[in-house]
Structure formats: C-alpha cells, structure tokens
Backbone bond lengths (Angstrom), bond angles and torsions (degrees), N, CA, C in turn:
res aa  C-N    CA-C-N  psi(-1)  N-CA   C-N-CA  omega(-1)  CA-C   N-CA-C  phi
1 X - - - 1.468 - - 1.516 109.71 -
2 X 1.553 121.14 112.46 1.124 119.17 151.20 1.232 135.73 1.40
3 X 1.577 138.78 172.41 1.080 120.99 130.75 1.544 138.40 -129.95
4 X 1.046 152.94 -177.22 1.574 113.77 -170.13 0.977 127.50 -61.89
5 X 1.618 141.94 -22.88 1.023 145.32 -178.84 1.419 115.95 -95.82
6 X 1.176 106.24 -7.32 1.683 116.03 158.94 1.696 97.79 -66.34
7 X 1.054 90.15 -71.31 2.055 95.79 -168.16 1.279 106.38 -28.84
8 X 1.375 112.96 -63.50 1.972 130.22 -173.59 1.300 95.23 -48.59
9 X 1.286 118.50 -38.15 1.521 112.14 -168.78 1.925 115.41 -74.78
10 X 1.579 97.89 -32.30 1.155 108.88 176.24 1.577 100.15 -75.19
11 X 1.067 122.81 -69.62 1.644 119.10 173.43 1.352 131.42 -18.97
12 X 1.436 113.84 -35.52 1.468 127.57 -167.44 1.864 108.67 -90.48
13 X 1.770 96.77 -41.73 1.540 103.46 165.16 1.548 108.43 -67.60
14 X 0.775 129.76 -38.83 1.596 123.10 -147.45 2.059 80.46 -80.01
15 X 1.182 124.18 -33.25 1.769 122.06 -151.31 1.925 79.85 -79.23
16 X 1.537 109.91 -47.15 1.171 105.61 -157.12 1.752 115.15 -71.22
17 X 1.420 127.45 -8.66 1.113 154.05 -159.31 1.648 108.13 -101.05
18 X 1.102 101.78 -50.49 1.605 110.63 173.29 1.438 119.94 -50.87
19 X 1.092 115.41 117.47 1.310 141.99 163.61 1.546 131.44 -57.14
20 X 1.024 110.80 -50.76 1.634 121.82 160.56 1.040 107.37 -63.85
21 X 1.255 169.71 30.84 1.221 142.18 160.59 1.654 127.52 -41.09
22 X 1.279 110.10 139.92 1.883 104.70 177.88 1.159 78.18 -134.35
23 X 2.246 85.60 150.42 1.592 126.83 -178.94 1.768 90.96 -53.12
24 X 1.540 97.01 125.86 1.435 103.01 147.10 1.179 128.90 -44.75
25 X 1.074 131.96 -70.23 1.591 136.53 178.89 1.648 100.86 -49.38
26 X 1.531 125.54 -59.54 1.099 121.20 -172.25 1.762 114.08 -37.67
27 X 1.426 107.59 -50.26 1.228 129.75 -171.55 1.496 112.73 -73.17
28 X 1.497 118.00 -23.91 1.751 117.81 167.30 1.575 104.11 -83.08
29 X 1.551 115.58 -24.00 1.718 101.37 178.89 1.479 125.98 -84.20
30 X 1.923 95.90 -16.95 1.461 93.56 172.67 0.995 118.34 -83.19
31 X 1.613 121.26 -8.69 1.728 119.70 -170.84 1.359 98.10 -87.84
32 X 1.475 124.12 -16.52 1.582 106.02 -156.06 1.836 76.53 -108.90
33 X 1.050 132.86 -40.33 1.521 110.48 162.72 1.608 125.02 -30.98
34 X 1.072 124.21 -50.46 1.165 159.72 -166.32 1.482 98.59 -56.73
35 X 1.370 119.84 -81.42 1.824 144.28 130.06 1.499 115.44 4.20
36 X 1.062 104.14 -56.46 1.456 118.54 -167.47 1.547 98.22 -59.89
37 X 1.687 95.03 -67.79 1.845 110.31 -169.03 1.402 111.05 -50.64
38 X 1.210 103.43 -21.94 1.982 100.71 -167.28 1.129 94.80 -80.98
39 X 1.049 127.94 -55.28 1.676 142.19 -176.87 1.630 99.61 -38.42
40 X 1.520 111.88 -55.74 1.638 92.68 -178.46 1.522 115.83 -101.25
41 X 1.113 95.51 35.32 1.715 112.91 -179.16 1.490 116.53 -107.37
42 X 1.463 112.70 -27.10 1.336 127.36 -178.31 1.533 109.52 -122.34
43 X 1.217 99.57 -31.78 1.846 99.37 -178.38 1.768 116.45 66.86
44 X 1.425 94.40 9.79 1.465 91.08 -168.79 1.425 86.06 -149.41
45 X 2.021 108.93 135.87 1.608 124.18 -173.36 1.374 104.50 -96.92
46 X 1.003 123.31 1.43 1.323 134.69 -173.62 2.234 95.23 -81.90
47 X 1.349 99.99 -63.95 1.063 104.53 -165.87 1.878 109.70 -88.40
48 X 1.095 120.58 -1.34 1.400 139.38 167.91 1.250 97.47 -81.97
49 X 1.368 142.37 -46.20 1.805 131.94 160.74 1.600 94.33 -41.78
50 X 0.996 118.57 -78.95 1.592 142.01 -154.43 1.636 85.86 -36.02
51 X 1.341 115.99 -89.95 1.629 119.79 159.15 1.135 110.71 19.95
52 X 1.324 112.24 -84.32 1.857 132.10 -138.44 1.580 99.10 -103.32
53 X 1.484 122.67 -7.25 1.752 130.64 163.83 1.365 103.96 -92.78
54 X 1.921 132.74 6.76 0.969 113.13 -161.07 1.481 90.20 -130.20
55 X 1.556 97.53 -38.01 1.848 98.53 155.40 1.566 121.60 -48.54
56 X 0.749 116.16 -27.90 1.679 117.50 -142.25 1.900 87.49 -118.37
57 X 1.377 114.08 -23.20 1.970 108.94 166.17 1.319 90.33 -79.60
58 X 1.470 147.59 -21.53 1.406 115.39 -159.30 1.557 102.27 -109.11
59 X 1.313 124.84 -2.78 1.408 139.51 -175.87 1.441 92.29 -101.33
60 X 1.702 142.97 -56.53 1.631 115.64 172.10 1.421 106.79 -76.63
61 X 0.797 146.04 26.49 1.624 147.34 146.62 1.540 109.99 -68.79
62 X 1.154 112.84 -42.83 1.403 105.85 172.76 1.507 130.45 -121.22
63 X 1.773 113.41 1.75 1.258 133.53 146.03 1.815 117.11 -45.39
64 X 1.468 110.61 -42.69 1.436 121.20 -150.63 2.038 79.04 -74.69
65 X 1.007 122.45 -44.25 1.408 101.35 -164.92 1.646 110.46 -62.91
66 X 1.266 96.62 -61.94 2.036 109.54 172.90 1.188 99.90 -10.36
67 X 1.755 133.95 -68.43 1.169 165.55 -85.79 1.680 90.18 -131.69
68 X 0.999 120.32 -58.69 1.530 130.01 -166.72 1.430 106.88 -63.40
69 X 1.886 101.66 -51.80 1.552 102.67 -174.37 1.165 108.94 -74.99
70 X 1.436 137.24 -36.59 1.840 121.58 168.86 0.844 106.79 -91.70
71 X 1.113 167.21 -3.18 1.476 148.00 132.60 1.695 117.79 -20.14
72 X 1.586 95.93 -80.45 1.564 128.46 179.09 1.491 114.73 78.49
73 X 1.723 110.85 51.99 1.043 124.15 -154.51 1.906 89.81 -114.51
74 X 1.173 118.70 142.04 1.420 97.46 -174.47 1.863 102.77 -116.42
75 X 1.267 104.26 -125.16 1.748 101.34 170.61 1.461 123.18 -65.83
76 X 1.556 121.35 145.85 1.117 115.42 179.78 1.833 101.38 -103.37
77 X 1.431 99.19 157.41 1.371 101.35 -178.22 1.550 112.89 -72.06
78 X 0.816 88.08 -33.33 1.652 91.55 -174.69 1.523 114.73 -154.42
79 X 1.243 131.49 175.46 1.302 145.02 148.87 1.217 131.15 -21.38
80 X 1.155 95.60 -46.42 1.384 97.45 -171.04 1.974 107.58 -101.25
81 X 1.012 113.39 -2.37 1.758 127.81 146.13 1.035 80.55 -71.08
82 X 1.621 153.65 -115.83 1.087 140.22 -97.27 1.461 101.24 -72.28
83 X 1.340 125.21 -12.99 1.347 96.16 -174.67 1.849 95.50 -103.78
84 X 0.799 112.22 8.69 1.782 117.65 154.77 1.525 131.55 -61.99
85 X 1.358 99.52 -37.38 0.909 135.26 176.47 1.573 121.89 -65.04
86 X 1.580 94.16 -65.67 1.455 110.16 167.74 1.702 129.17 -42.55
87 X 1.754 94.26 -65.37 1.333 103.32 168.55 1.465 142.09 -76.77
88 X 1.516 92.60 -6.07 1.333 103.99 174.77 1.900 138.28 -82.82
89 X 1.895 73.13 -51.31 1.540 90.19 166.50 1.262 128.32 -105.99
90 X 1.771 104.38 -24.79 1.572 112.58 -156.49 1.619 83.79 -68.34
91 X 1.356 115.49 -73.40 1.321 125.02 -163.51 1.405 111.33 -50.95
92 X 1.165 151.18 -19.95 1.456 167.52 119.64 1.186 100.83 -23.61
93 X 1.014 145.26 -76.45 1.606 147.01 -168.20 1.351 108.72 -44.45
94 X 1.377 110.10 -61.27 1.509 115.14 -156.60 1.779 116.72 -97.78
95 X 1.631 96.05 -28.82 1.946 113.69 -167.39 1.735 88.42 -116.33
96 X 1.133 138.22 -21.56 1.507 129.99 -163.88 1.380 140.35 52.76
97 X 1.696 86.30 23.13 1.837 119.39 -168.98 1.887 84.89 -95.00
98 X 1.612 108.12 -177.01 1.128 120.13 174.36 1.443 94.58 -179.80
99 X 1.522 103.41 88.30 1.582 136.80 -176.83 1.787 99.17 -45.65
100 X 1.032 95.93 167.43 2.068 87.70 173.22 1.824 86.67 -119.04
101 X 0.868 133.97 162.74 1.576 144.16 -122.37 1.852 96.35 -152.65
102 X 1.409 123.22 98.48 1.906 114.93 136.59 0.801 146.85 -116.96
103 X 1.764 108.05 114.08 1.529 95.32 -154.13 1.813 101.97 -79.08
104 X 1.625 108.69 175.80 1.349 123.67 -177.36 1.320 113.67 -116.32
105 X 1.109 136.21 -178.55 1.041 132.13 163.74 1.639 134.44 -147.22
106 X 1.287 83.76 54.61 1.955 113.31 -177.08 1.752 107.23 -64.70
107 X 0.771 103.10 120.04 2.278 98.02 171.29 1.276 90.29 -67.47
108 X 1.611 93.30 139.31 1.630 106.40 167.88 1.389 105.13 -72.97
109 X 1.686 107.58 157.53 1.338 113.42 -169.40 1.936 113.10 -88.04
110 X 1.280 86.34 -13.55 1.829 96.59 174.40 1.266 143.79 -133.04
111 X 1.421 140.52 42.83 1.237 135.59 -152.93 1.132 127.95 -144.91
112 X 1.338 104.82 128.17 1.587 112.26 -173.51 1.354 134.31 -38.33
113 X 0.870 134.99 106.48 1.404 130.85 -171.09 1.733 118.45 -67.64
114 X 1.444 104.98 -11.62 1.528 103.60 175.48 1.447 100.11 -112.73
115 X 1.479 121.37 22.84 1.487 112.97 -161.24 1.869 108.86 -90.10
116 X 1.125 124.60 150.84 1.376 115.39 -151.46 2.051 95.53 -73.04
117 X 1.561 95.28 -28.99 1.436 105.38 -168.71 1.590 110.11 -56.40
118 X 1.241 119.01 -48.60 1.229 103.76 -168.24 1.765 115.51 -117.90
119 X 1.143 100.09 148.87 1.585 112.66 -156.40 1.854 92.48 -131.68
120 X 1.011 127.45 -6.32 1.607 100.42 168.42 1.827 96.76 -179.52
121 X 0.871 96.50 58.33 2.072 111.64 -178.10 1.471 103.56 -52.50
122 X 1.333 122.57 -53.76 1.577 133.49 160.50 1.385 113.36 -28.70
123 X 1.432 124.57 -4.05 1.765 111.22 -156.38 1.721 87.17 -122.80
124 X 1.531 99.72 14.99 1.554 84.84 171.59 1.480 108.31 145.07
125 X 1.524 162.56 85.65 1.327 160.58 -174.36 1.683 118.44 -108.36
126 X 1.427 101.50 14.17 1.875 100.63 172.02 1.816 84.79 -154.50
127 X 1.283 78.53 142.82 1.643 90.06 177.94 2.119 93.62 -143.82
128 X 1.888 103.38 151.69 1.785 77.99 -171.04 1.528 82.04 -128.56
129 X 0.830 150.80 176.94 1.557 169.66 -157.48 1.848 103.24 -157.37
130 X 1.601 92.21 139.25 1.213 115.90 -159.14 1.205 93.38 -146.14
131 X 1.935 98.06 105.45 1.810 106.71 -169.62 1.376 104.29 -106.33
132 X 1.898 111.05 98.26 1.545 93.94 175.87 1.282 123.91 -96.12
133 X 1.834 118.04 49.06 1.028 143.61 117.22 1.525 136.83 -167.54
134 X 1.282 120.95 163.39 1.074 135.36 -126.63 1.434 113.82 -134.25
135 X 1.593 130.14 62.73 1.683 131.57 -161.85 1.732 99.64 -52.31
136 X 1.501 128.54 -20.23 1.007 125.09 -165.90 1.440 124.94 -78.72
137 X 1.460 112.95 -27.48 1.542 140.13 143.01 1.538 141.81 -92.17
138 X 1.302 93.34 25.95 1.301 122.23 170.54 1.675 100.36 -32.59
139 X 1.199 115.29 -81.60 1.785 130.02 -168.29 1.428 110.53 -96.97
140 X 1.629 114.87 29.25 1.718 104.38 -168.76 1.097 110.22 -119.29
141 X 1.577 124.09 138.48 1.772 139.81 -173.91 1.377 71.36 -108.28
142 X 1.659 116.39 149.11 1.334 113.85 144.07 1.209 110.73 -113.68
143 X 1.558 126.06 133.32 1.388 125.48 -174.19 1.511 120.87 -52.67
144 X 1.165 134.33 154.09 1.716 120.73 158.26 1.391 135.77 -39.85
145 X 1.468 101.94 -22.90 1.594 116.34 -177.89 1.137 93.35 -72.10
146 X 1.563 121.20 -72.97 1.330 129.38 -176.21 1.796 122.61 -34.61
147 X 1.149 97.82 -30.87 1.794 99.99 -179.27 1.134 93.05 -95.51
148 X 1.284 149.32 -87.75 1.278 116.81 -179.32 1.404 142.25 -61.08
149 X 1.545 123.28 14.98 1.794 109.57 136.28 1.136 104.09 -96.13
150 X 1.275 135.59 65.46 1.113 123.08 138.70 1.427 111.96 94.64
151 X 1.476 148.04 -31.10 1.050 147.63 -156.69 1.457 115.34 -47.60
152 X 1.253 123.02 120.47 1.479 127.75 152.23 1.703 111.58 -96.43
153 X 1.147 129.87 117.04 1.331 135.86 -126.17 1.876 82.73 -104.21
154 X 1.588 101.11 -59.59 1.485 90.94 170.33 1.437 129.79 -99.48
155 X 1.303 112.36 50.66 1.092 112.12 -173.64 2.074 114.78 -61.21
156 X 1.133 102.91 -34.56 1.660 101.48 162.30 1.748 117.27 -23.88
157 X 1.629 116.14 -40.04 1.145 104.01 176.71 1.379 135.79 -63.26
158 X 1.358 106.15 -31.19 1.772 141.25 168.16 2.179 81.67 -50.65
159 X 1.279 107.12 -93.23 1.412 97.78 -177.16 1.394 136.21 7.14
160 X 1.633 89.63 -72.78 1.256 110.22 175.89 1.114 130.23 -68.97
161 X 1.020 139.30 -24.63 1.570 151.97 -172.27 1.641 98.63 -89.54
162 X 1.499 117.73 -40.11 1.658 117.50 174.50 1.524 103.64 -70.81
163 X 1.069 129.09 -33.04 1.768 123.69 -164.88 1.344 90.81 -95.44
164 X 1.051 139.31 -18.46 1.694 126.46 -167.02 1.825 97.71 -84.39
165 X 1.489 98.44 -49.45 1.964 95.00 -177.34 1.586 78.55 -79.64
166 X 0.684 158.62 -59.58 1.904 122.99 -120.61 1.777 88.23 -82.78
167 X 1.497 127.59 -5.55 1.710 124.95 164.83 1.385 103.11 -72.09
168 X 1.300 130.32 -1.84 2.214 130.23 -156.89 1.131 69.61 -149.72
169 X 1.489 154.15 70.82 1.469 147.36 129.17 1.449 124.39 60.33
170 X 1.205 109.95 44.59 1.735 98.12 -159.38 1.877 77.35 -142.29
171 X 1.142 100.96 136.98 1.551 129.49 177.65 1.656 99.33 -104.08
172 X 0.984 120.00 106.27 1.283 113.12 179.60 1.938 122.52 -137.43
173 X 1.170 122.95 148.90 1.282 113.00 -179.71 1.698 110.16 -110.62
174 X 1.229 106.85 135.87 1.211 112.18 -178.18 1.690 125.41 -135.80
175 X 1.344 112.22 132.64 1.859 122.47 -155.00 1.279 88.01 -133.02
176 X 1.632 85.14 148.25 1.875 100.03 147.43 1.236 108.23 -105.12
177 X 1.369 115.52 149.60 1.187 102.14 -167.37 1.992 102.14 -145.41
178 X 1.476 96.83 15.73 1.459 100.67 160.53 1.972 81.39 -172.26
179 X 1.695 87.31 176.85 1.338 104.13 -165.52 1.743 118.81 177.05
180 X 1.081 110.68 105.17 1.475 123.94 -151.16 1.877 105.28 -53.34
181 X 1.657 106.79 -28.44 1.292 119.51 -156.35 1.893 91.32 -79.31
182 X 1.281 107.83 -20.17 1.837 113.87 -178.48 1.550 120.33 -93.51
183 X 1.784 108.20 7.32 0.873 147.92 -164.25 1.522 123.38 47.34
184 X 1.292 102.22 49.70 1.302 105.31 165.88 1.617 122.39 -110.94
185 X 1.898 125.72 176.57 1.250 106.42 -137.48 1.507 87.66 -91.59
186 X 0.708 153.79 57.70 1.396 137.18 -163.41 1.862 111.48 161.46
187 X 1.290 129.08 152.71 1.621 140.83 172.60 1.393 102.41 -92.82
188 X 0.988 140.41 111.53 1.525 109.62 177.35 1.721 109.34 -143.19
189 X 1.230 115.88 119.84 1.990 122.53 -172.62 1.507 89.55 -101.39
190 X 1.208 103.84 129.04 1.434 142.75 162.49 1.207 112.01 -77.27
191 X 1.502 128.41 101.47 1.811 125.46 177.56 1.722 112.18 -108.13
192 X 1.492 128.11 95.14 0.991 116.57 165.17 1.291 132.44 -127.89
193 X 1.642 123.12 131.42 1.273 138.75 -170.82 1.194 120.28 -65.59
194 X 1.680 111.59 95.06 1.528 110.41 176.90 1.770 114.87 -57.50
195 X 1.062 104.26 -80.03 1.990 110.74 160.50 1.404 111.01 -152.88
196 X 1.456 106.16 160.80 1.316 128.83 -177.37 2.099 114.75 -58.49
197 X 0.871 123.95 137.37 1.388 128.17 179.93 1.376 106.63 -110.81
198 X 2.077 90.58 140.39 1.372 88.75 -168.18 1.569 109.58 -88.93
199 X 1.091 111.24 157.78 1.926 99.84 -172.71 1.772 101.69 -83.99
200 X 1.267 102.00 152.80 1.533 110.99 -175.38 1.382 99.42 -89.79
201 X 1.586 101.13 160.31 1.439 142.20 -160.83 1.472 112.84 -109.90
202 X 1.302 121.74 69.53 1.100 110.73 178.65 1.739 137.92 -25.43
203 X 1.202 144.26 126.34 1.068 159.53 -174.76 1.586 100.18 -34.07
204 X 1.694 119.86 126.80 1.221 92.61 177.27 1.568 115.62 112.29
205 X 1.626 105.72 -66.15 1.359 136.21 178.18 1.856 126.09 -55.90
206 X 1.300 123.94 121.42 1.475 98.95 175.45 1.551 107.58 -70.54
C-alpha cells in the first residue's frame, strides 16, 4: 500500500505526462453548454442530475481502464486506499484538482467475508472529498431557480466516480452533498461503499 504522498506524487506525474490536455476554460464552457441544453431539454432539475450522473457512469466506465494502464496502480487494500487513490491521482490525472480527502468509517452494508476483494472494510466505507476547486464552474452563477430545484450543476462527477469503481468491483453510492455555487461553504462528494462485486466468470470458464 502506497502512501499518501506516494499517490500525490503519482497524481502530479501522471497530470504532467499527459498529452491530451484541453483548454480549461474551453472545457468549463462546453460543460456548462452541455448543462444549459439539458436544462431546456427536460425542464426538470430533478432529472437533469439524473442526466449528468448518467453521463459521467458511462464516461468512468471507460476512463477506469486509461487510468489503470498509466497509473500502474493495482488492488487497493481497502476503502479507504481507494479513496486515496481517487483524490489523489484520479482527480489529478484527468481535472488537475487534488480534492482534500475524509475518510468515514460506516461498515459496509454487504460483503463477503471470504471474498478475495476485501481485506479490511471496517477501516473505513465512506470517504467525502472536498473540492476547493472546481474547473467545472469555472464561469457559473447559478440562478435562484436553479438552487432551489435542486440543481447539482456538476453532478457528472458523482457519475464518474460510480462507473469508474463499479469496473474494480465496488458498488458504490455517490452525492453531493454541499456546493459553493448553491451557496454553501464548501463543494463536498460523498463516496459510499454499498458492497464489493463479485467479478463474472466467463461462460465456459471455471
């Protein structure tokens, strides 16, 4: 197991290594474009979350591999690595943020006790990230309407963070659960591990 300043260290190479890079700004006007259209596409903020958590599961669904092979980070011991992991490098890699990290220490509600995946679930199953900043609201007022229906503006990140583990076996639920743009004091994603998934057996396969 790593240690945190290993991770940061891995996080900072992996951002500085990348080749693709896109304009920040470019990348806060297409998301809030993006935002905009759903909003008058659904007329409803309720289901514009739903939207942008459904974008953002099918984008770490196929982020988590990219991620694995330059990284070269393999199993985490536990939970509470994974959310070391998360905030250290994931979000470093791809956003060039590096969330500040608390972990919790909720028992997961499901998990095998002989299962190869988990080795110490007790040491922690919600971890919350605290983004004190945010490329995704770079240029964004959110109107009054918008905060009170409900809008989580980046909720895409929630997405992503559920589709990236549920590819590494982890069933997980993920909220915002504050957000500076709704005027509250703080950004803050809620990560918690419902239970571990067992990986499938191909057809055929013992």
């Amino acid at each position: 197991m790593a240690t945190s300043k290993q991770y940061k260290n891995i996080g900072e190479d992996l951002w500085k290594s990348r080749a693709e890079k896109i304009n920040a700004e470019l990348f806060a006007l297409t998301y809030g474009a993006l935002v905009v259209q759903l909003i008058q596409d659904y007329e409803d903020y309720a289901e514009v979350n739903k939207q942008l958590e459904k974008m953002g599961y099918n984008i770490g669904t196929r982020l988590i591999e990219d991620f694995l092979a330059k990284s070269g980070i393999g199993r985490c011991a536990d939970f509470r690595e994974v959310g070391e992991v998360v905030s250290k490098v994931g979000f470093k890699t791809f956003l060039n943020i590096m969330p500040n990290i608390t972990h919790g220490a909720t028992p997961a509600l499901s998990a095998k006790p002989d299962s190869v995946a988990v080795t110490s679930v007790s040491t922690g199953s919600t971890f919350t990230l605290t983004l004190d900043e945010n490329p995704l609201t770079e240029f964004v007022e959110l109107p009054e309407e918008a905060v009170e229906g409900g809008l989580w503006f980046s909720n895409v990140l929630c997405g992503v963070i559920r589709g990236a583990l549920e590819m590494v076996q982890m069933q997980v639920q993920v909220d915002f659960i504050s957000d500076v743009l709704r005027g509250d004091g703080s950004t803050e994603i809620r990560v918690k591990l419902l239970r571990y998934l067992e990986e499938e057996v191909p057809v055929g396969d013992d």
